[in-house]
C-alpha positions as MATLAB code, in Angstrom:
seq = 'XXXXXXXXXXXXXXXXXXXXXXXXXXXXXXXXXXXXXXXXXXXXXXXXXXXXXXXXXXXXXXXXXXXXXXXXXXXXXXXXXXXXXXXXXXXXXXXXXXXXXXXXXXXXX';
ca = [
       2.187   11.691 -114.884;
       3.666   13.045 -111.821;
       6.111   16.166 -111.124;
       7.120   16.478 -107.615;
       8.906   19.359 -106.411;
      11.216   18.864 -103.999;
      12.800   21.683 -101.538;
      12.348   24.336 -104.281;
      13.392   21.727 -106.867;
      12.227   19.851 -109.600;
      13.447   16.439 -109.837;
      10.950   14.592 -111.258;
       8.759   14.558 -114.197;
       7.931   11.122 -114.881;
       5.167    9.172 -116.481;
       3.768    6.272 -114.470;
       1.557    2.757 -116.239;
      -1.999    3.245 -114.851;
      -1.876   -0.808 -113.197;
       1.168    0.834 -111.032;
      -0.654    4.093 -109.723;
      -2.195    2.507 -106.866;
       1.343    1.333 -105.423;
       3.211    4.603 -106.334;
       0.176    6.709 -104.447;
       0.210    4.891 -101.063;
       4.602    4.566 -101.158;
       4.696    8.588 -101.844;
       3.386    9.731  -98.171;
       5.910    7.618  -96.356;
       8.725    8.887  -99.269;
       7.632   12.620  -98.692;
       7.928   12.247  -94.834;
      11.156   10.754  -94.770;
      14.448   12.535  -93.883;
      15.817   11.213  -96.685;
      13.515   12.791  -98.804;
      15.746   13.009 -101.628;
      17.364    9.411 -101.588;
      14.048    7.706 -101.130;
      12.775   10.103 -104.501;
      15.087    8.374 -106.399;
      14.613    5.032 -105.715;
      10.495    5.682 -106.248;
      11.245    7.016 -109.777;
      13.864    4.020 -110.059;
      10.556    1.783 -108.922;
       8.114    3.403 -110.695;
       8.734    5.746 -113.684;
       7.729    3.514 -117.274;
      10.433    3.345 -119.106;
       9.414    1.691 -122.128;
       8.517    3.719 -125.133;
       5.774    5.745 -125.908;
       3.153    3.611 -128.496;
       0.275    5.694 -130.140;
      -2.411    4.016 -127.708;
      -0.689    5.363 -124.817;
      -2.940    8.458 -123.192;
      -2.712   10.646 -120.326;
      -5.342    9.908 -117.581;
      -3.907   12.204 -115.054;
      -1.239   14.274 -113.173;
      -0.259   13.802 -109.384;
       1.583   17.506 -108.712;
       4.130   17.201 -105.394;
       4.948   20.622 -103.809;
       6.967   19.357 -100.733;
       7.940   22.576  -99.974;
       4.258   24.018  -99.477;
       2.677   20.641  -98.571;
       0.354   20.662 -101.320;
      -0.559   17.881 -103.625;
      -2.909   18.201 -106.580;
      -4.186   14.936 -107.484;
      -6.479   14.990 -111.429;
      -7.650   11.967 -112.913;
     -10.011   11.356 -115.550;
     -11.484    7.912 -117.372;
     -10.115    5.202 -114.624;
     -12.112    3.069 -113.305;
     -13.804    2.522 -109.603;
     -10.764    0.907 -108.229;
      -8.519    3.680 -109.211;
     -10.421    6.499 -108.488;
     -10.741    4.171 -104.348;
      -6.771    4.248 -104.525;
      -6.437    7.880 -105.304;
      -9.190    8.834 -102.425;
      -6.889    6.385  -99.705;
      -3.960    7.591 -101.257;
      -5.540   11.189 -100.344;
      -6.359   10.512  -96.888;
      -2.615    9.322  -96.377;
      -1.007   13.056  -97.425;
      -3.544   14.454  -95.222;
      -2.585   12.209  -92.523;
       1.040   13.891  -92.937;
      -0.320   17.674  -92.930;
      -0.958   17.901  -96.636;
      -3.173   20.007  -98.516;
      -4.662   17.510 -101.297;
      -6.552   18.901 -104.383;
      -8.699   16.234 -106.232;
     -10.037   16.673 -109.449;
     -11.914   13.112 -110.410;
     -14.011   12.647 -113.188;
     -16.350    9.757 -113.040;
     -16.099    6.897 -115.605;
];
């Protein structure tokens, strides 16, 4: 699940299938650096955010929390595999790259 904050707003709340994290981690840096932050927002969700219903073996691995405001990204994840938890530490060193402050909270499998 991510909610991204952007310029004091909230925008986005959405809910994102665990096979797609890896892609929607390493787009966000170059969407949050952009000066059309807003725009390119809305065509990630349009990419990204599942839109299929919710079934009852659906679970909550994690949140991704965007501050763009504050530079500050909080990035928890628990039961994903190795590969995930490589994409979330690249996808890490990206916002750092562009002067973010990255929280991670991983739990290993």
């Amino acid at each position: 699940m991510y909610n991204i904050a952007i310029k004091g707003r909230h925008p986005a709340v959405i809910c994102v299938e665990l096979s797609r994290l890896p892609d929607s981690l390493l787009s966000l840096p170059q969407i949050l650096s952009s000066e059309y932050v807003e725009e390119s927002l809305q065509e990630f969700i349009e990419t990204y955010a599942r839109t299929d219903e919710v079934k009852p073996d659906d679970k909550t691995v994690g949140f991704v929390v965007v501050n763009s405001e504050k530079k500050i990204i909080s990035l928890s994840f628990s039961a994903v595999d190795s590969n995930i938890l490589s994409s979330i530490r690249a996808a890490a060193d990206e916002f750092r790259k562009i002067s973010y402050t990255v929280d991670l909270d991983l739990d290993q499998p």
